[in-house]
C-alpha positions in Angstrom: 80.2 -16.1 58.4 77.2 -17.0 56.9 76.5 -15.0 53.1 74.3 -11.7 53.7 71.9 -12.9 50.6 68.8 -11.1 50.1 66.8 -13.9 50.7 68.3 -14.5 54.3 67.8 -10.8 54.9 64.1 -11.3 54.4 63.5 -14.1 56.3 66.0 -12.3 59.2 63.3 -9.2 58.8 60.0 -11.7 59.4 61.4 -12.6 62.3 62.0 -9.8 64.1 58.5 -8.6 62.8 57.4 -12.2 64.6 58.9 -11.5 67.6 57.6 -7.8 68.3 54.3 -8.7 67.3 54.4 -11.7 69.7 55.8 -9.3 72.5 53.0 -6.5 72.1 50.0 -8.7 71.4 49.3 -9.4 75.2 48.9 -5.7 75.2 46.5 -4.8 72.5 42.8 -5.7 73.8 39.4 -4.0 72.6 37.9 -1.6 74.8 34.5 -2.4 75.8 34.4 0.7 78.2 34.4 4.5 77.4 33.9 7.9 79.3 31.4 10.2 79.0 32.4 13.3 77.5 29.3 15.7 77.6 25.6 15.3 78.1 22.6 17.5 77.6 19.2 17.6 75.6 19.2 13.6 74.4 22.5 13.4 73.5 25.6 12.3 75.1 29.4 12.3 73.7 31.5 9.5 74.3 34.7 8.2 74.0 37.3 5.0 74.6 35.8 2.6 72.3 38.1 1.1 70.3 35.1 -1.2 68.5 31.6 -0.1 68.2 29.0 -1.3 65.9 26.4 1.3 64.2 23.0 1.6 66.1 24.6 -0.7 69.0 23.1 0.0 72.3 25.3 1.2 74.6 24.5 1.3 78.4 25.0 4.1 81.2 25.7 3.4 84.8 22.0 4.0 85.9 20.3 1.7 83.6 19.9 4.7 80.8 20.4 3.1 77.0 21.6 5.0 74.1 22.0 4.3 70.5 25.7 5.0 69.0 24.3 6.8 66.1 27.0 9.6 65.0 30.8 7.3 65.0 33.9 9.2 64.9 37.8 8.7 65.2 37.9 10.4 68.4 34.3 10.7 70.0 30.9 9.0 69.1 27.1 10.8 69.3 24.5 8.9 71.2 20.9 8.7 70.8 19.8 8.4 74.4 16.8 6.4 74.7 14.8 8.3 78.3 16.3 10.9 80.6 19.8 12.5 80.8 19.2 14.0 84.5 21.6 11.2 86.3 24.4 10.8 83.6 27.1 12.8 84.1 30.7 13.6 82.2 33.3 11.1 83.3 30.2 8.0 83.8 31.6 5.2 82.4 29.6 3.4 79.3 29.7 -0.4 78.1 29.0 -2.0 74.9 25.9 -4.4 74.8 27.1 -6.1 71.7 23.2 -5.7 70.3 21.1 -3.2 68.7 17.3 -2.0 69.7 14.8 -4.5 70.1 11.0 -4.5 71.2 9.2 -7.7 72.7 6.3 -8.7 70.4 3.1 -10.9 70.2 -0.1 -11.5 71.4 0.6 -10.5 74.5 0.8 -7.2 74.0 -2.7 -6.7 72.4 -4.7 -4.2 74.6 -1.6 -3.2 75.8 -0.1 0.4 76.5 3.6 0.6 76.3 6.7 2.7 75.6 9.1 2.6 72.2 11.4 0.2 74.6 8.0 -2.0 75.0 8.0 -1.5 78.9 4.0 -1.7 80.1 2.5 2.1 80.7 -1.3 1.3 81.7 -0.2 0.0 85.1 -1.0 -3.7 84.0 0.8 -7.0 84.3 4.6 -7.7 83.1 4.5 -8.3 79.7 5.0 -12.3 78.2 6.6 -11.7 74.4 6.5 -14.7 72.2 10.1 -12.9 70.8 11.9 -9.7 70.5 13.0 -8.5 67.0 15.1 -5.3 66.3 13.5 -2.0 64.9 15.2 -1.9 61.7 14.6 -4.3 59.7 14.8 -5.1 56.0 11.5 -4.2 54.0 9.5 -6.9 52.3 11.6 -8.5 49.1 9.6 -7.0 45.7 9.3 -10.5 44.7 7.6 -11.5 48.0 5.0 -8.7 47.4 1.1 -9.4 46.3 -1.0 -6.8 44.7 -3.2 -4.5 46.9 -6.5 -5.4 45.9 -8.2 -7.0 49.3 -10.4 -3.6 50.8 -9.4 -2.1 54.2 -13.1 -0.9 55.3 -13.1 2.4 57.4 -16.9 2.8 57.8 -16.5 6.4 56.4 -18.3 7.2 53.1 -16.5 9.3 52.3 -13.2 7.3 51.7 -14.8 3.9 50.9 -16.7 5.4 48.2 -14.2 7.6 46.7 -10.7 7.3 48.1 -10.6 3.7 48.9 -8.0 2.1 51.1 -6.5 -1.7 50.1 -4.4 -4.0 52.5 -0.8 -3.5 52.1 -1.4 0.4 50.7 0.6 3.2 52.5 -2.4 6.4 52.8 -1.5 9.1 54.1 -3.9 11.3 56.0 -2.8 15.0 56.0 -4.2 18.6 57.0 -3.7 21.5 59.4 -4.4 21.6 63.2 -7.5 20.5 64.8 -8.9 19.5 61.6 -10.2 15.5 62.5 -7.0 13.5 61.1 -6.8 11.7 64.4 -10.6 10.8 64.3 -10.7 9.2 61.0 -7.9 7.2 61.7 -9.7 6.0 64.9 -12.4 5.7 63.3 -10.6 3.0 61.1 -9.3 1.0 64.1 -12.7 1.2 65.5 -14.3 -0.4 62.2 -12.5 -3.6 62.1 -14.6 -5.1 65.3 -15.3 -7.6 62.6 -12.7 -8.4 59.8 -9.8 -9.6 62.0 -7.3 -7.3 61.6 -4.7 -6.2 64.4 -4.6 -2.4 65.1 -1.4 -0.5 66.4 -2.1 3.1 67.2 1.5 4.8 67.3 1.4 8.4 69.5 4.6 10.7 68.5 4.9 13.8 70.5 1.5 13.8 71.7 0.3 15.5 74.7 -0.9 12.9 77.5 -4.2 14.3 77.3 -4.8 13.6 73.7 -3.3 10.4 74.0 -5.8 9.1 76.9 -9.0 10.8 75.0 -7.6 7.9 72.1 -7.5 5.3 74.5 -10.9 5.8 76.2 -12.3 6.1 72.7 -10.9 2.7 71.7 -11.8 0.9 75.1 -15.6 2.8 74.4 -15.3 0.9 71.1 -14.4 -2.7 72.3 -11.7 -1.8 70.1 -8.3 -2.1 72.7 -8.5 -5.6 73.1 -7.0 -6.2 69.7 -4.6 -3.1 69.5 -1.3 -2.3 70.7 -0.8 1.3 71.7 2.6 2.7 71.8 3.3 6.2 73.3 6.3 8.6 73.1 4.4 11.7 74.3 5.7 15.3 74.0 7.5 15.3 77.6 9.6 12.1 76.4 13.4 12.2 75.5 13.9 12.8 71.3 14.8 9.7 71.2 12.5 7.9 72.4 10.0 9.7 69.6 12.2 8.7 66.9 12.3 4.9 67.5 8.6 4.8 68.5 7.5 4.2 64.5 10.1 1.9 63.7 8.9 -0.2 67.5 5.0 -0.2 66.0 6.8 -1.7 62.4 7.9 -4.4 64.0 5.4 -5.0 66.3 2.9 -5.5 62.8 5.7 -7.2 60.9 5.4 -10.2 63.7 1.7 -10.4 63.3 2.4 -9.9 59.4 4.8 -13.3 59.3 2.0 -15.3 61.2 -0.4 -14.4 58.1 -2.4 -11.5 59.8 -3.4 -8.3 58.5 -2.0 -5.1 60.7 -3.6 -1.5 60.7 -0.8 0.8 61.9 -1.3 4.6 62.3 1.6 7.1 62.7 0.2 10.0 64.9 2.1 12.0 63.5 5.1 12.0 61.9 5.7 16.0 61.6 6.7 16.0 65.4 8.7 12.4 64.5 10.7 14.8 62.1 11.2 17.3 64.3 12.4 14.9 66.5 15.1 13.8 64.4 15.9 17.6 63.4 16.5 17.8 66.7 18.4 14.9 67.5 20.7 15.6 64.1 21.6 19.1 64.9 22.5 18.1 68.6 24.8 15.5 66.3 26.3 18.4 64.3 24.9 17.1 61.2 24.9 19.3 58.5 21.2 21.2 58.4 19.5 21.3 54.8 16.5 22.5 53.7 14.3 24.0 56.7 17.3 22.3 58.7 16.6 19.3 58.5 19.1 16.4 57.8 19.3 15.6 54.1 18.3 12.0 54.8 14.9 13.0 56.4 13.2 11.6 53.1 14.9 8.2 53.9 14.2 7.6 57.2 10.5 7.9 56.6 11.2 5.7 53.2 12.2 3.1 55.1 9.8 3.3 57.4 7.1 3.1 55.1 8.2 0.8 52.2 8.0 -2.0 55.4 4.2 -1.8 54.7 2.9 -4.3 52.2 1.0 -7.0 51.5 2.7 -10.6 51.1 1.7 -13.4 48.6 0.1 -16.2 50.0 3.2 -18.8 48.8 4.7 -16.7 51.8 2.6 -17.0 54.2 0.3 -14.2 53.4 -0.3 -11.1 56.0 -0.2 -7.3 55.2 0.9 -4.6 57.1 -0.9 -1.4 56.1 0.4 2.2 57.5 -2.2 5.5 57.6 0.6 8.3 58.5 0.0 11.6 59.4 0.9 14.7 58.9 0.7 18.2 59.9 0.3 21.2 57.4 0.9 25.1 58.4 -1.7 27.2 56.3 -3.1 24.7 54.0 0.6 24.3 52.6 0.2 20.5 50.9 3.8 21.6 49.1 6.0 22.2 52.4 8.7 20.0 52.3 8.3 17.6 54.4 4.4 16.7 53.5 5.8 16.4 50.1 8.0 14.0 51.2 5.3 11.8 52.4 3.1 12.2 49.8 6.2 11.0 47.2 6.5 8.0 49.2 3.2 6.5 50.2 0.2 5.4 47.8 -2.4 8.5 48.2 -3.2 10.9 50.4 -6.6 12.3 52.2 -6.5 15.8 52.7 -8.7 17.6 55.6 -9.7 21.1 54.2 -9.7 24.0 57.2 -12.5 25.3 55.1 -15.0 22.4 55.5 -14.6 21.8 58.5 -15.4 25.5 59.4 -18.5 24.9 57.9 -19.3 22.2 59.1 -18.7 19.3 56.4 -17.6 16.5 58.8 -15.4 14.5 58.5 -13.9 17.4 56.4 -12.2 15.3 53.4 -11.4 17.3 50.7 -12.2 14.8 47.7 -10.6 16.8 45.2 -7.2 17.0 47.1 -7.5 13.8 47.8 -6.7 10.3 45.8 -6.2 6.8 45.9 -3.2 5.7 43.8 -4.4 1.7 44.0 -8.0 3.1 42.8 -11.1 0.8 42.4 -9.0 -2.4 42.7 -9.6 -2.6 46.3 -13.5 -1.6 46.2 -16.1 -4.2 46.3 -17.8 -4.3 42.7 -21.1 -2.8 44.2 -19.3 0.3 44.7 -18.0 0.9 41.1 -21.4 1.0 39.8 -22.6 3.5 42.5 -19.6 5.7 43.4 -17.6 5.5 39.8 -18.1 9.0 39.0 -18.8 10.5 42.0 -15.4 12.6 42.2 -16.3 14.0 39.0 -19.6 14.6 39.5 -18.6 16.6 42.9 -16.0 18.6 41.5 -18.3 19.6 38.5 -20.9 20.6 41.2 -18.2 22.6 43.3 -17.6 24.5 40.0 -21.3 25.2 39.7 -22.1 26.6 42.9 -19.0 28.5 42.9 -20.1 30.1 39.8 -23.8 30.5 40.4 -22.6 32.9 43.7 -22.2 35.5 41.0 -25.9 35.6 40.9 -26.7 35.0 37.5 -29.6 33.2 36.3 -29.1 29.4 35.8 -30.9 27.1 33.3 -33.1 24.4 35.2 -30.6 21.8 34.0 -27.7 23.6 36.0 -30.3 24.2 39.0 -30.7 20.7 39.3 -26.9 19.9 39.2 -26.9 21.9 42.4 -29.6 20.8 44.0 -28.5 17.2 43.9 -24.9 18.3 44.7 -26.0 19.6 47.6 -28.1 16.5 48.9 -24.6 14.4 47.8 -22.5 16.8 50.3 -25.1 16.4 53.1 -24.9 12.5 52.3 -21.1 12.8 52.9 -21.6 13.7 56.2 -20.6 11.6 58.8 -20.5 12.1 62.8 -17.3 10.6 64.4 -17.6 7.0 65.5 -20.2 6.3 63.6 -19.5 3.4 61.5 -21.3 2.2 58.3 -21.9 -1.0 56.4 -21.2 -1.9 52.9 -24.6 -2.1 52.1 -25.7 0.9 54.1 -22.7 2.8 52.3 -23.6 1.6 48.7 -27.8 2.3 49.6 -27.1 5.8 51.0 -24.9 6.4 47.6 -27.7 5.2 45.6 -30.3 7.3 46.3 -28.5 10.2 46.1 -26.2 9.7 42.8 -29.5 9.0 41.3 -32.2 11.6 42.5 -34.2 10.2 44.9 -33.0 12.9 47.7 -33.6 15.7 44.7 -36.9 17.2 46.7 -36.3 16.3 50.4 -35.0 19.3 51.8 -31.5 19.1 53.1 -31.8 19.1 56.8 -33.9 15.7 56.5 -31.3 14.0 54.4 -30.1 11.9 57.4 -33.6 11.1 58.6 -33.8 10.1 54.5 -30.8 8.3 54.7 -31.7 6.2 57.5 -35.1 5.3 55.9 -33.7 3.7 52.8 -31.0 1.7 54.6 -33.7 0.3 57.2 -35.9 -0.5 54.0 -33.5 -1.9 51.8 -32.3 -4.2 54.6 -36.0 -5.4 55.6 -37.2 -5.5 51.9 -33.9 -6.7 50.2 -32.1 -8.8 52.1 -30.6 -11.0 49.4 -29.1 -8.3 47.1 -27.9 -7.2 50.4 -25.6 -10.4 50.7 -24.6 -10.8 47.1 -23.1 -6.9 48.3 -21.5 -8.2 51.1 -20.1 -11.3 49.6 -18.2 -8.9 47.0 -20.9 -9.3 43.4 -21.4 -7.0 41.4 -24.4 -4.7 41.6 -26.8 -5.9 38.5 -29.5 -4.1 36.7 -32.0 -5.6 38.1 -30.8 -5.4 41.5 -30.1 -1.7 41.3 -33.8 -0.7 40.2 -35.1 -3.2 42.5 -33.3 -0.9 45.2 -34.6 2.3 43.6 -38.3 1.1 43.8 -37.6 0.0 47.6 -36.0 3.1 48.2 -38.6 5.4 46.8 -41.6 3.6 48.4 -39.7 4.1 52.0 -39.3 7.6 51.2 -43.2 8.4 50.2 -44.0 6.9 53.4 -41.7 9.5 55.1 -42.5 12.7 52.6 -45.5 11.7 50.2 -44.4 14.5 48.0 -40.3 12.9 47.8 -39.7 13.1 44.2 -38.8 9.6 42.1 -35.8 8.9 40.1 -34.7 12.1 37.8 
């Protein structure tokens, strides 16, 4: 008999180990099929999957998709992406073997369409140059230019003193009903002329809202070169979560084909209650207000895919105007601090002016511009450079002269010319100004000109200047628009011009204080 050495025992135990694996591996396969377990509000519970992939799309027997977003041992959470009404516990589900993607490219300029990219406005099938997934990797630091190109938004108010760069993340934030929608239409609505691609992202919108957008856009000769993607109120959770990560993609194609993108998130309070919703129904683990503890990173990756790329790259931005919702005038609330942690600035909308009637109601104190004057033309730094000072010294004033005590002539003037700024500030909604007509406007109220025109004839003022520097001054008007800066000469040639158009209006208009 052979010797029992420890060395044939070994090789004695491999084989047996050979042969029962060799019996038993006909019978191990992966199971691309599982069983629903329960189904209700968005959310379906599955299980039988012996491989699943995280954020693969899974399908239900009536065409329904669903993300596997919660994976477990025993069951797995899905995100379903549209209706639960026909699934039903025991429906079989299969893996797709992919994650979410949207079709993208031209072809879906002055489009309407849902998160999955499906056509909403009744129009053809849609041709997509390409589909790409929804989460992607944000732009490599190293890839990144400076913001310093201006995006224009025809509003006075922000070009002057909060102004917005290619590539910069600005949010736009204030309570209910207060114009945040309307400024960033307004913005869509102002680039007839500089080339840049528009997406207008609804989240949790009510239909009616929604279609007043779109009219305004088509009013504006604007939908032709903007994508509009909708996940209104009445949609499935789900379906509002994915919509701003479908618009990111939908810019970062244009982006990668060296083309600036507008994209505006309307808003992103409902897009986190969404996923508040959808984590709860998870059994996540609530936190603060209970929402998940990663509800600061989902909107950090949202946002930080919003840049502007360096030319060696092929150039492009992608620039993002956010929104949010405040209860109360409650800037601190935690998810509105969120946002404003993440993104580059924020333009608040003050209840308070717009009850009196300071439209649009941009608080400029509130508000800021963390890229600053680097994305302004040059004309603007030597009209608008102190005009946040200068307004929040004048708000101190006229809060203090309500006391009713006397004020030195000095003071009284401050005032005075405050209040022909503020009326200057005005703006009515799609109404869109020039650079010129901006900087002109600015001009002759930063340095007196409006000082004795009485306030209620500061747009008829207004409009007299701008017609009169245009007629009389056409090539300072140029080296403006071609991005020099605003010389000496140049500026009291402007003063002159604008003081002879205003004696013609009010002989008595007073001259330059």
């Amino acid at each position: 008999m052979p010797e029992h050495t420890p060395e044939n025992l070994t090789d004695k135990l491999f084989d047996q180990m050979d042969e029962v694996l060799d019996k038993t591996e006909a019978r191990l396969e992966v199971a691309d099929i599982a069983r629903v377990l329960s189904v209700g509000n968005g959310i379906a519970e599955i299980a039988g999957f012996t491989d699943l992939y995280a954020d693969e799309l899974v399908s239900f027997p009536h065409g329904e998709m669903g993300i596997a977003s919660s994976l477990g041992e025993e069951r797995t959470g899905v995100i379903v992406l549209g209706p639960t009404d026909h699934i039903r516990p025991g429906d079989t589900v299969m893996r797709t073997r992919r994650v979410v993607d949207v079709p993208v490219g031209d072809g879906l300029l002055g489009r309407v369409v849902d998160p999955l990219g499906q056509p909403l406005d009744g129009g053809k099938v849609i041709q997509a140059e390409a589909r790409l997934p929804i989460e992607r990797p944000a732009l490599p630091i190293m890839h990144r230019a400076p913001v310093i190109v201006p995006l224009q938004t025809g509003i006075k108010a922000i070009d002057a003193a909060i102004p917005i760069g290619r590539g910069q993340r600005e949010l736009i934030l204030g309570d209910r009903q207060t114009g945040k929608t309307a400024i960033a239409v307004d913005t869509i609505l102002n680039q007839h002329d500089s080339g840049v691609v528009s997406i207008y992202c609804a989240i949790g919108q009510r239909a009616s809202a929604v279609a007043r957008v779109i009219q305004a856009l088509r009013e504006g000769k604007a939908l032709e070169r903007t994508i509009v993607v909708v996940a209104s109120a009445d949609e499935a959770p789900g379906l509002q979560f994915v919509a701003p990560y479908v618009a990111t993609s939908m810019a970062e194609h244009f982006m990668e084909k060296g083309r600036d993108v507008l994209v505006v998130y309307d808003d992103l309070t409902r897009h986190a209650r969404a996923y508040r919703e959808l984590s709860l129904l998870l059994r996540r683990p609530p936190g603060r207000e209970a929402y998940p503890g990663d509800i600061f990173y989902i909107h950090s990756r949202l946002l930080e895919r919003s840049a502007r790329r360096r030319d060696e790259f092929g150039g492009g931005s992608v620039t993002a105007l956010p929104i949010i919702e405040t209860q109360a005038q409650n800037i601190s609330a935690y998810v509105p601090t969120n946002l404003i942690s993440i993104t580059d600035g924020q333009i608040y909308l003050s209840p308070g002016l717009f009850e009196k009637g300071q439209l649009p109601a941009i608080d400029i104190g509130d508000s800021v511009s963390r890229v600053g004057g680097k994305t302004q033309l040059p004309a603007y730094r030597s009209v608008a450079g102190d005009l946040r000072l200068f307004y929040a010294q004048f708000e101190e004033l006229e809060s203090f002269a309500r006391f009713g005590t006397q004020i030195d002539p000095e003071t009284r003037m401050k005032i005075d010319r405050g209040l022909r700024v503020r009326e200057i500030l005005k703006q009515n909604e799609h109404v869109h100004l020039s650079v010129v007509d901006q900087i002109v406007a600015l001009l002759a109220a930063t340095s007196g000109l409006f000082d004795t025109i009485p306030p209620d004839r500061i747009a008829e003022a207004e409009k007299r200047v701008c017609e009169a520097a245009s007629r009389h001054c056409p090539e300072i008007c140029t080296r403006i628009e071609v991005g020099e800066e605003l010389r000496h000469d140049d500026r009291d040639g402007l003063i002159e011009t604008m003081k002879q158009a205003l004696q013609v209006l009010l002989p008595d208009a007073g001259g330059d204080r």
